[in-house]
C-alpha positions as CSV (number, residue, x, y, z in Angstrom):
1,X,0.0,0.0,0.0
2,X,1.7,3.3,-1.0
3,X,2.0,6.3,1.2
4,X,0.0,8.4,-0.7
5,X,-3.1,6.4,-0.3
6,X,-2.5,6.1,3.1
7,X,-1.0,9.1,5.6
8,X,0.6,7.4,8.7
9,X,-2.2,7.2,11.5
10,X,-4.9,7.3,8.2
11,X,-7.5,4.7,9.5
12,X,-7.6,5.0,13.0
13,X,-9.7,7.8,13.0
14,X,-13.4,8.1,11.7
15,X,-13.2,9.4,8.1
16,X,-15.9,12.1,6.5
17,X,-15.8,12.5,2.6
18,X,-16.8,16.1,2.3
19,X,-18.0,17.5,-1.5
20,X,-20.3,20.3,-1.6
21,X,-21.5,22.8,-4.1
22,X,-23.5,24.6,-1.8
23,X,-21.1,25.6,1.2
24,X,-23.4,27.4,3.5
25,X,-22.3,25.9,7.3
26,X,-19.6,23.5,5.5
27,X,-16.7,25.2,7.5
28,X,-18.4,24.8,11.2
29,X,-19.3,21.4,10.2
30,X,-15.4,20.3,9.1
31,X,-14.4,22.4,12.5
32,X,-16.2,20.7,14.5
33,X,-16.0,16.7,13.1
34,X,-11.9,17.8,13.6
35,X,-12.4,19.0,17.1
36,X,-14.5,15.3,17.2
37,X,-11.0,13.6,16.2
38,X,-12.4,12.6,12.4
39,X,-10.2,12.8,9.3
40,X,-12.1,15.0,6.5
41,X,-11.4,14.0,2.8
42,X,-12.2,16.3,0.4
43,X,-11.8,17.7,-3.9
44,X,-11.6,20.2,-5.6
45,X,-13.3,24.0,-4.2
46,X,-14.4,22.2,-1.0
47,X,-11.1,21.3,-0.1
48,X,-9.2,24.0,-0.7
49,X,-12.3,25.8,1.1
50,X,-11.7,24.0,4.2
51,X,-8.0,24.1,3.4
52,X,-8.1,28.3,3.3
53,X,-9.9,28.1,7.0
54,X,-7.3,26.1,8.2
55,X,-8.7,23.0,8.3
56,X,-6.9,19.7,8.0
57,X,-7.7,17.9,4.7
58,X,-6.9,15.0,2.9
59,X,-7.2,15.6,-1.0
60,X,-9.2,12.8,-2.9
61,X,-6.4,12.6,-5.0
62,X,-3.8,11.9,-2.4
63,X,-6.0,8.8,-1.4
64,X,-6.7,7.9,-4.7
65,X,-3.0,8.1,-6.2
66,X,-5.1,9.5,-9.6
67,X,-5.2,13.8,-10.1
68,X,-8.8,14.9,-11.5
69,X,-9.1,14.5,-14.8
70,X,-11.1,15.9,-17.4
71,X,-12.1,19.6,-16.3
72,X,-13.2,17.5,-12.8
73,X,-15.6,15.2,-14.5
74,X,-13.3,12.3,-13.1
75,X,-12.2,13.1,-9.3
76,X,-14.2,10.3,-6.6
77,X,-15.1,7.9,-8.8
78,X,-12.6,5.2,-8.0
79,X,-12.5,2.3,-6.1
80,X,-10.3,3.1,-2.9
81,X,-13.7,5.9,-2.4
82,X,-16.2,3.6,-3.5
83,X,-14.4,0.9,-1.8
84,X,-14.3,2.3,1.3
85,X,-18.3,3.5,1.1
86,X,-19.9,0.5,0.4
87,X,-17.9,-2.2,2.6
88,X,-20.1,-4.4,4.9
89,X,-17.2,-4.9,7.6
90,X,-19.5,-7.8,8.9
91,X,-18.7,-9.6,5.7
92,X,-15.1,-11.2,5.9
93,X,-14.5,-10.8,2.3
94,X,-15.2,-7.1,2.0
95,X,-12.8,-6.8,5.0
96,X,-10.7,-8.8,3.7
97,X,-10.9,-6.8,-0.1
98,X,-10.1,-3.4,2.4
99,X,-6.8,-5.0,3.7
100,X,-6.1,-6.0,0.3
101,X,-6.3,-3.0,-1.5
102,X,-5.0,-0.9,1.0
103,X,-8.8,0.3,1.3
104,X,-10.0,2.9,4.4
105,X,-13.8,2.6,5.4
106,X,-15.5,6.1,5.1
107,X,-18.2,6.7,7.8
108,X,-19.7,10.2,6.9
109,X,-20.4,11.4,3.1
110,X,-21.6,15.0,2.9
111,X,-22.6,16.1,-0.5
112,X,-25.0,18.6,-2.4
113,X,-25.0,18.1,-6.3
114,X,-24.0,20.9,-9.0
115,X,-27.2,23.6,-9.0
116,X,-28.8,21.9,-12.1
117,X,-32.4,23.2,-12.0
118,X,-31.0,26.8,-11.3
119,X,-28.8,25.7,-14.5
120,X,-29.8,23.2,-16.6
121,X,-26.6,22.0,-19.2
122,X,-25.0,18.8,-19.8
123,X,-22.1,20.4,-17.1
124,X,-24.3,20.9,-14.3
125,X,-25.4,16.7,-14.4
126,X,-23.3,15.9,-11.6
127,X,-22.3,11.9,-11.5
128,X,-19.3,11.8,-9.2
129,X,-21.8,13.7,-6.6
130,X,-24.7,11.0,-6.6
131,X,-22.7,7.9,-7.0
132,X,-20.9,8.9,-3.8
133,X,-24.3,9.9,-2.2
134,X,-26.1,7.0,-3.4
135,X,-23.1,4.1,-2.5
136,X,-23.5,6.0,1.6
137,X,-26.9,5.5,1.5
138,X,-26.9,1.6,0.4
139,X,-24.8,1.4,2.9
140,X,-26.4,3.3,5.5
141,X,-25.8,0.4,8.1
142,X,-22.4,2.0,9.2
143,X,-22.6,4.9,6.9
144,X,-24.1,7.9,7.4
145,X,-25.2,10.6,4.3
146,X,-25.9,14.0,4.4
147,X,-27.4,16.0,1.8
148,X,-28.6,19.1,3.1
149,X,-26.7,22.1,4.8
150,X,-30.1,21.9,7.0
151,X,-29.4,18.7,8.7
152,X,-25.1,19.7,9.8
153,X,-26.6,21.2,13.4
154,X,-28.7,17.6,14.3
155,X,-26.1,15.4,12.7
156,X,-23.0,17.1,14.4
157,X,-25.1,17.6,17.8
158,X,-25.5,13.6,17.6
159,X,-21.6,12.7,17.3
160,X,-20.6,15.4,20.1
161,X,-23.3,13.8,22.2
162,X,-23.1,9.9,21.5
163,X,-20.0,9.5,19.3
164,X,-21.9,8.1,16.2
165,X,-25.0,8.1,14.8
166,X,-28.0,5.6,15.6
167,X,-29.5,3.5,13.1
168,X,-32.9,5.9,13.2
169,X,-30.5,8.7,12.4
170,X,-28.6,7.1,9.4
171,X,-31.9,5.6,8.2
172,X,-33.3,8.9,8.2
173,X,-30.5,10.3,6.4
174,X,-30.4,7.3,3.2
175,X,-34.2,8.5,2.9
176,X,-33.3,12.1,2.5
177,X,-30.6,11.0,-0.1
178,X,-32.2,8.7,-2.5
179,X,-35.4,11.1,-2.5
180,X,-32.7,13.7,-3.1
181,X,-31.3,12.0,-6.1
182,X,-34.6,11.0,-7.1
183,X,-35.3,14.7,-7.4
184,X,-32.3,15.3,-9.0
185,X,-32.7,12.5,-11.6
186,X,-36.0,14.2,-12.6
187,X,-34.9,17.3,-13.0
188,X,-32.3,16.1,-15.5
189,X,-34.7,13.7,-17.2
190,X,-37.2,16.5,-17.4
191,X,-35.0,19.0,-19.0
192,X,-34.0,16.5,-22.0
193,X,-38.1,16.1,-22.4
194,X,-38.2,20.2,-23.2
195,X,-35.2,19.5,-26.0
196,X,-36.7,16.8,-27.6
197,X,-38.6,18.2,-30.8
198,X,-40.2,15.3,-31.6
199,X,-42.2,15.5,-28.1
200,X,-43.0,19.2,-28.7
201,X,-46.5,18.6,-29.7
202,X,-47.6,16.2,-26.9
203,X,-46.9,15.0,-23.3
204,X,-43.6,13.1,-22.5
205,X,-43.9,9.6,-22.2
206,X,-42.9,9.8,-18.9
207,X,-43.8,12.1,-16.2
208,X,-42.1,11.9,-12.5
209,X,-43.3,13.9,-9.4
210,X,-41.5,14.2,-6.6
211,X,-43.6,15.8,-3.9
212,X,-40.9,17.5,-0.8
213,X,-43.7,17.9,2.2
214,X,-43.8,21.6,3.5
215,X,-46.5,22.1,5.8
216,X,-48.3,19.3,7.9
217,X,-51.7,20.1,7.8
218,X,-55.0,19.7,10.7
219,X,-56.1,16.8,8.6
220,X,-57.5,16.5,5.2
221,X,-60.6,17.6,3.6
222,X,-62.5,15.3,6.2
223,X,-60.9,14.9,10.1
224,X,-60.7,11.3,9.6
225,X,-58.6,11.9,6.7
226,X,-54.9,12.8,7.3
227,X,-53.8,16.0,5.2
228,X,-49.9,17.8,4.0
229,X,-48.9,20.0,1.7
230,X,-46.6,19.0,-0.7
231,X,-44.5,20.9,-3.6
232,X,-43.0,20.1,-6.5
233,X,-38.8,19.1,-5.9
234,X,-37.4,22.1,-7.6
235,X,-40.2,24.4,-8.3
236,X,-41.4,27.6,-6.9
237,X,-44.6,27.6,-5.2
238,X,-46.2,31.0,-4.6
239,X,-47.1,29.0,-1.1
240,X,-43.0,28.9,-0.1
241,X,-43.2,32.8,-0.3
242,X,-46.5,33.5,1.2
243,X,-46.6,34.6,5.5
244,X,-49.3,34.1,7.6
245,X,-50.1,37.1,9.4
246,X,-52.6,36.0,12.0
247,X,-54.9,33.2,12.6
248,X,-55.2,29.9,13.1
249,X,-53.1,26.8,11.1
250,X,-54.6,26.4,7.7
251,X,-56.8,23.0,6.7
252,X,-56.6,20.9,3.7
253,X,-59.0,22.5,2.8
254,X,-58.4,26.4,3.2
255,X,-55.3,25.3,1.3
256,X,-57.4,24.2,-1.8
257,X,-59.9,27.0,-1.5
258,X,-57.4,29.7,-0.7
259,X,-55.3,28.3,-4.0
260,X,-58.5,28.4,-6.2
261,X,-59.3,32.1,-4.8
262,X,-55.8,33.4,-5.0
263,X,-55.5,32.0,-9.0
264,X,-58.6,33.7,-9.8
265,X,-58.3,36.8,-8.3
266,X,-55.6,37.4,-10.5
267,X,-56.9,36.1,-13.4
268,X,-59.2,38.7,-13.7
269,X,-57.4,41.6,-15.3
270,X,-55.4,44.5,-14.7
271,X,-58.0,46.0,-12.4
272,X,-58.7,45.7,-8.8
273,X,-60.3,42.5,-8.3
274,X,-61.7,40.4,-5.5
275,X,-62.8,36.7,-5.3
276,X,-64.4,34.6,-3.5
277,X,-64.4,31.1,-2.9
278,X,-66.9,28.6,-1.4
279,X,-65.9,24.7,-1.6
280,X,-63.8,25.1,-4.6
281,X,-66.1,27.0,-6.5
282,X,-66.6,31.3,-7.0
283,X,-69.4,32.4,-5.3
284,X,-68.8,36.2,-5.9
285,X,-66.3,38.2,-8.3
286,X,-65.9,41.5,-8.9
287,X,-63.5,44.3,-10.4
288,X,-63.7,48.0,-9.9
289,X,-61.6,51.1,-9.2
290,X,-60.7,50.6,-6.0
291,X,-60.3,47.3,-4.1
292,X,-62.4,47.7,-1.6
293,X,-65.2,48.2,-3.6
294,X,-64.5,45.2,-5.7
295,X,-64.4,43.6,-2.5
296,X,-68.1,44.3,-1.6
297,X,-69.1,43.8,-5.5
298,X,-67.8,40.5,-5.3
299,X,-69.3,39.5,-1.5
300,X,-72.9,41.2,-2.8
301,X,-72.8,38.3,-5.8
302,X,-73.9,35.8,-3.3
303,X,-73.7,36.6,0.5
304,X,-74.9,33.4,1.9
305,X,-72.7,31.3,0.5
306,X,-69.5,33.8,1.0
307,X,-70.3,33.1,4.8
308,X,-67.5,30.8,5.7
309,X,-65.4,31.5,2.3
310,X,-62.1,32.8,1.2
311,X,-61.3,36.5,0.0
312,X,-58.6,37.0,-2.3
313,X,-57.9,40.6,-3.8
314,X,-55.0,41.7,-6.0
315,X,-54.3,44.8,-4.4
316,X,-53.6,45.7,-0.6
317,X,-55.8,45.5,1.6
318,X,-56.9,49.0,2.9
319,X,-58.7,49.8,6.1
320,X,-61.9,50.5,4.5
321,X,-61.8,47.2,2.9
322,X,-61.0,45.7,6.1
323,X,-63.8,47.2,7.9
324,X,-66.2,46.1,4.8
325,X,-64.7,42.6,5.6
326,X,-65.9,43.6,9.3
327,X,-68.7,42.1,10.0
328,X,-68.6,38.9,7.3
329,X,-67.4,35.5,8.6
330,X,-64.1,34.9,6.5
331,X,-61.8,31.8,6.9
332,X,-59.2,33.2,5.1
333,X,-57.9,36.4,3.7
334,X,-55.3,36.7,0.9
335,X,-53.7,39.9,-0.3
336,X,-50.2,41.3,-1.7
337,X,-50.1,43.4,1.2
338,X,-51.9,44.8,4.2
339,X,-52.2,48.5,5.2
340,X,-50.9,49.4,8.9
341,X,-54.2,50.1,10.0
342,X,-56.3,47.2,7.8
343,X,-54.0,44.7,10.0
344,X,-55.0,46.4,13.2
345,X,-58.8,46.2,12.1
346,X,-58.3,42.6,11.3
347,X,-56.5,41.6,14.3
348,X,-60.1,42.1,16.1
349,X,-61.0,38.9,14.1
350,X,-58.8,36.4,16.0
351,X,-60.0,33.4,13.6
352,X,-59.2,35.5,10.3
353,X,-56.5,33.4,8.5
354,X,-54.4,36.3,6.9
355,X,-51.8,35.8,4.2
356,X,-49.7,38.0,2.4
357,X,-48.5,36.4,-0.6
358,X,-46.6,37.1,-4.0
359,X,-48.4,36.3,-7.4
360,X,-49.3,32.5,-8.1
361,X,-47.5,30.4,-10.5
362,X,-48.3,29.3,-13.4
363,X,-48.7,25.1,-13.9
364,X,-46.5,23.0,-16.4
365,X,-48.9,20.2,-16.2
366,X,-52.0,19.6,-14.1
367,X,-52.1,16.1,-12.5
368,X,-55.0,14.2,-11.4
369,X,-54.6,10.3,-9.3
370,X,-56.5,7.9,-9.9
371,X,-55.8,5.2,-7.3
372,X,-52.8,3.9,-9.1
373,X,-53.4,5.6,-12.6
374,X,-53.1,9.4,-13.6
375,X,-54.8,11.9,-15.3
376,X,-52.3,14.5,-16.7
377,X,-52.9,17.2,-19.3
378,X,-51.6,20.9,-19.9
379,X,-53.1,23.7,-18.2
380,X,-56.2,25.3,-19.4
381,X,-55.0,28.6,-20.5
382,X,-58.1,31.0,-20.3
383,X,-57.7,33.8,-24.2
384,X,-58.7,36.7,-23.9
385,X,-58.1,37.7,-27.6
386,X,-60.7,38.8,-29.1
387,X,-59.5,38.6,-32.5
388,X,-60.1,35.3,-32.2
389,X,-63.7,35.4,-31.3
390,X,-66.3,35.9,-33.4
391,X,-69.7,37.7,-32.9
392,X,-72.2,35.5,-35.0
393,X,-75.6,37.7,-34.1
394,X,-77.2,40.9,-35.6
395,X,-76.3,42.9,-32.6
396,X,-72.8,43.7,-31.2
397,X,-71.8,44.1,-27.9
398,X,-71.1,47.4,-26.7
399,X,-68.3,48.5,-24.4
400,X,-69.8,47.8,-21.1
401,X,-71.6,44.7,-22.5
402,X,-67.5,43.6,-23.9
403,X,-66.6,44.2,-19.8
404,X,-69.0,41.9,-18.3
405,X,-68.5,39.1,-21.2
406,X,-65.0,39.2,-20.5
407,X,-65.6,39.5,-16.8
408,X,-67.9,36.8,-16.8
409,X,-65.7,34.6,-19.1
410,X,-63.1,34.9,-16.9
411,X,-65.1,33.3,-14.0
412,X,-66.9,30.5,-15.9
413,X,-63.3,29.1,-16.5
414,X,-62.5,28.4,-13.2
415,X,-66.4,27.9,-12.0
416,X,-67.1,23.5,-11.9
417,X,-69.1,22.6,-14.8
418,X,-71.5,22.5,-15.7
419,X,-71.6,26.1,-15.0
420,X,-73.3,29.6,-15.8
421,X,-72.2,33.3,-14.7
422,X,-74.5,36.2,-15.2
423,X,-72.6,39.3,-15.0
424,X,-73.3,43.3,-14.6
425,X,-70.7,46.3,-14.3
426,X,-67.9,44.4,-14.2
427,X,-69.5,42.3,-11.2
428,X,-70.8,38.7,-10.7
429,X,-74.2,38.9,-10.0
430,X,-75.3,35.1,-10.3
431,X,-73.4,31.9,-10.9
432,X,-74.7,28.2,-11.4
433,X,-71.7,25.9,-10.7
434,X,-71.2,21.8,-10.9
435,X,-74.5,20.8,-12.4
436,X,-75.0,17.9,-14.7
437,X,-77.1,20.0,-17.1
438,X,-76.6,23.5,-18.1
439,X,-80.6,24.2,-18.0
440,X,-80.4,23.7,-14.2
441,X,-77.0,25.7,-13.7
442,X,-78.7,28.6,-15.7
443,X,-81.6,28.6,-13.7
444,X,-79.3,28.2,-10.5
445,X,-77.6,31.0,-11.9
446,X,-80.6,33.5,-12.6
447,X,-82.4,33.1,-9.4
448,X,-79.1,34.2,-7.4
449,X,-78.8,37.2,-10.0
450,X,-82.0,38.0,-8.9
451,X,-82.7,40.8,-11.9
452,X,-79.0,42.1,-11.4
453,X,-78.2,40.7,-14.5
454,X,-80.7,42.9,-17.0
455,X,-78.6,44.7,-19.3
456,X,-75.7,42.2,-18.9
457,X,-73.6,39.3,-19.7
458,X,-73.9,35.6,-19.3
459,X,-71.3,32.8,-19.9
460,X,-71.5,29.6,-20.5
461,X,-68.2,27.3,-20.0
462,X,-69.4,25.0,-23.0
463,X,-72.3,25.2,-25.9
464,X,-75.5,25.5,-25.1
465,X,-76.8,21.9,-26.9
466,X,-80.3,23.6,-27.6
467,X,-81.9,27.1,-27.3
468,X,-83.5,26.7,-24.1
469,X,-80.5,28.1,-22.4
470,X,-80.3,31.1,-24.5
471,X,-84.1,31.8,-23.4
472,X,-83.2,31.4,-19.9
473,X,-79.9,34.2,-20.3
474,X,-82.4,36.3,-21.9
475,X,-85.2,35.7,-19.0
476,X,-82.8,36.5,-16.4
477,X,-82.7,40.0,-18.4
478,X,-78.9,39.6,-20.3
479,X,-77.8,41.4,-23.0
480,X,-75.1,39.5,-24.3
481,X,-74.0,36.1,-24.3
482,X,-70.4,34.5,-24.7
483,X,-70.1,31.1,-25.4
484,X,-67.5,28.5,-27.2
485,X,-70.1,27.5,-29.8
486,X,-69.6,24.4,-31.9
487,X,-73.2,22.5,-31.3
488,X,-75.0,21.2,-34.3
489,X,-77.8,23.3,-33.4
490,X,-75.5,26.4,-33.0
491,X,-77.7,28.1,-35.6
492,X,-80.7,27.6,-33.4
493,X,-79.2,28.8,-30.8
494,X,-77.9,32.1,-33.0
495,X,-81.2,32.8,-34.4
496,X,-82.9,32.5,-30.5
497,X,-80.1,35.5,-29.5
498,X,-81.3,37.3,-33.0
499,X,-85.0,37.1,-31.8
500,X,-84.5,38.3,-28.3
501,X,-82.0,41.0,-29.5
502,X,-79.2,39.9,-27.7
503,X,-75.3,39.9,-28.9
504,X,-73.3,36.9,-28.9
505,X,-70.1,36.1,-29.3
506,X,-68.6,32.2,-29.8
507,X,-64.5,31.7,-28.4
508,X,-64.3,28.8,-30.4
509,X,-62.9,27.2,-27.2
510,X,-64.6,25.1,-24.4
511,X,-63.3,25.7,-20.6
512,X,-64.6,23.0,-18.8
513,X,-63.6,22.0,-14.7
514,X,-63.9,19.1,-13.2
């Protein structure tokens, strides 16, 4: 066994194979596994990182007998590393392969792998990284792997207290490693979907999630039913950034709600708008010049069912909105930002659930379980070009009546279907969601408008399959209709709107929710 492979006194010590690209906390955690008596081996800008703060280190290369190669590509992978990580020393042959080769068990990898989704290139697909991470965690019996800067405090805290980790610790750590390589793998995988041309037309043939928990939640949408919140390895959620301001621990549930609320207040336009949300569904919309006003716009659509809802407005909250807000039973409150004095009027409401929060993103794919099976499909991207519509009756629309068909377009997108939304000034003033007919969510629809809807718009997620719904939009006292169009009785349907004078336009596409 030559010298340079092993340093008189090498082996006697516990030995740490440190390789990070992320070196937040790697300096206290060398110090301290030195002050612990361990020998640190490390490559590369880690090494002479440790080596700057004065820190003994053994280069990879001086165990290995082999210099980097290849702009770095080659540095660990050898077998006097990968040797000493994956050894069973309850197997005499592996022991006896150690002695052999002149081979020194490693007991503590610590790696984080080149910043690939921050920037994805064939450089950044680091493979000395998770081999090294991936050989620690088979062997997590006597080795132990950590992956994130997060976990130096416990891990170090552990070996100053016991003088090695347990089996719980090391068994938690090899989770956190594969699922981190898992992610990793994905990301890679992923990236080589977006550059294949051939797939740029349809979904990839494969499609892998891996969920990171963030938030454990009361339970789930039932309290039988046990509930988290989960995102997306690697991607933003707007839910990483948002703060709770006051209240009490969000529900599955305000979760879904406050997500549906949140996406459609700020689909809406350019305008101050307010949502709210009721089970899933709108039950009130609104835009107007100030957003306290489109507040109440959107709470007057339908003010029994907003009791118990979600608000979510797309400009701060003021105090006159907040004392609007006052006197309504609200779950949960979501806003870019909060006036001094709206935050002291809403701290009288100790239940209020208050988030401030940046803009939501937008989806790649939307994915739906099925036991076992999936559902995936691209996100249904709402136009709002009207060169692309097409106004099929006598009568056009006028200004306003182009407001409230785009207003209430908006909202029959992300409304359950079957749905209808009457719509006035730039306000909801009736919506029929989740019906199995569109007769019935019309006439849900109308009776909540209550005659706010003469003069205005109604929208209709899909066709209308016969003119009976067409009647009903003119009943409740519309104006103007917007629809997608494409029935075999569309002409029916167009000469009903020419008979009751009403303007319609068809999208040409269909924005159904399920």
């Amino acid at each position: 066994m030559s010298e340079n492979r092993n340093p008189e006194g090498a082996g006697s010590r516990p030995r740490a194979l440190v390789s990070v690209y992320d070196k937040t906390g790697v300096i206290e955690l060398a110090q301290r596994l030195v002050a612990l008596g361990w020998e640190i081996i490390s490559s590369g800008g880690t090494a002479a990182a440790l080596a700057d703060a004065g820190i003994p280190v053994i280069p990879v290369e001086q165990v290995t007998g082999a210099p980097e190669m290849m702009d770095g590509r080659v540095k660990t992978i050898h077998p006097l590393i990968h040797g000493g990580l994956l050894a069973d020393l309850s197997n005499p042959d592996h022991v006896s392969d150690l002695e052999n080769r002149g081979i020194i068990p490693i007991n503590l990898v610590v790696s984080n792998l080149y910043p690939f989704r921050s920037d994805p290139s064939v450089e950044q697909i680091d493979i000395g990284g998770p081999a090294m991470v991936r050989a620690g965690a088979k062997n997590h019996e006597r080795v132990g792997v950590v992956v994130q800067p997060d976990d130096y405090p416990a891990v170090l805290d552990e070996l100053e207290a016991a003088g090695a980790l347990s089996d719980a610790t090391r068994l938690r750590l090899a989770r956190a490693a594969f699922a981190h390589t898992s992610a990793y793998d994905n990301a890679i995988f992923g990236w080589l979907d977006s550059l294949d041309d051939t797939e740029a037309d349809s979904l990839p043939p494969t499609v892998a999630l891996t969920l990171e928990r963030q938030e454990v939640l009361r339970y789930g949408e039932n309290p039988h039913q046990v509930g988290a919140r989960y995102r997306i390895a690697g991607q933003p959620s707007w839910w990483d950034q948002a703060s709770q301001l006051q209240g009490k621990a969000m529900s599955y549930l305000n979760v879904f709600d406050a997500d549906a609320a949140w996406r459609l207040a700020h689909s809406l336009g350019d305008d101050p708008a307010a949502a709210v949300i009721k089970h899933a569904n709108p039950c009130g919309a609104a835009v107007a010049d100030d957003i306290a006003e489109a507040y109440r716009r959107a709470h007057e659509c339908d003010p029994v069912s907003a009791f118990g809802g979600i608000v979510a407005v797309s400009r701060p909250v003021t105090a006159e909105m907040a004392e609007a807000l006052a006197d309504v039973f609200t779950e949960v409150l979501i806003a870019p930002e909060y006036d001094e004095d709206a935050l002291t009027l809403l701290g009288k409401k100790k239940n209020l659930r208050v988030l401030q929060a940046p803009p939501p993103e937008a989806a790649d794919l939307e994915v739906r379980t099925m036991g076992s099976a999936a559902l995936v499909q691209t996100p249904d991207t709402v136009s709002m070009d009207r060169s692309t519509w097409q106004v099929v009756t006598e009568r056009v629309p006028s200004d306003d009546q182009w407001a409230d068909l785009e207003l209430a377009w908006r909202v029959a997108a992300r409304v359950g279907s079957n749905c209808i939304v009457l719509a006035k000034d730039r306000q909801a003033v009736g919506i029929g969601a989740g019906q199995q007919n569109r007769r019935d969510a019309g006439r849900i629809a109308a009776e909540k408008a209550a005659g706010r809807a003469t003069g205005g718009a109604c929208a209709s997620d899909a066709f209308f399959p016969f003119r009976d719904g067409l009647d009903a939009a003119a009943d409740a006292g519309c104006a103007a209709v917007i629809q997608p169009g494409g029935s075999v009785r569309d002409h029916e349907v167009i000469d009903a709107a020419n008979e009751h004078g009403m303007a319609m336009i068809f999208t040409g596409e269909r924005h159904f929710k399920h």
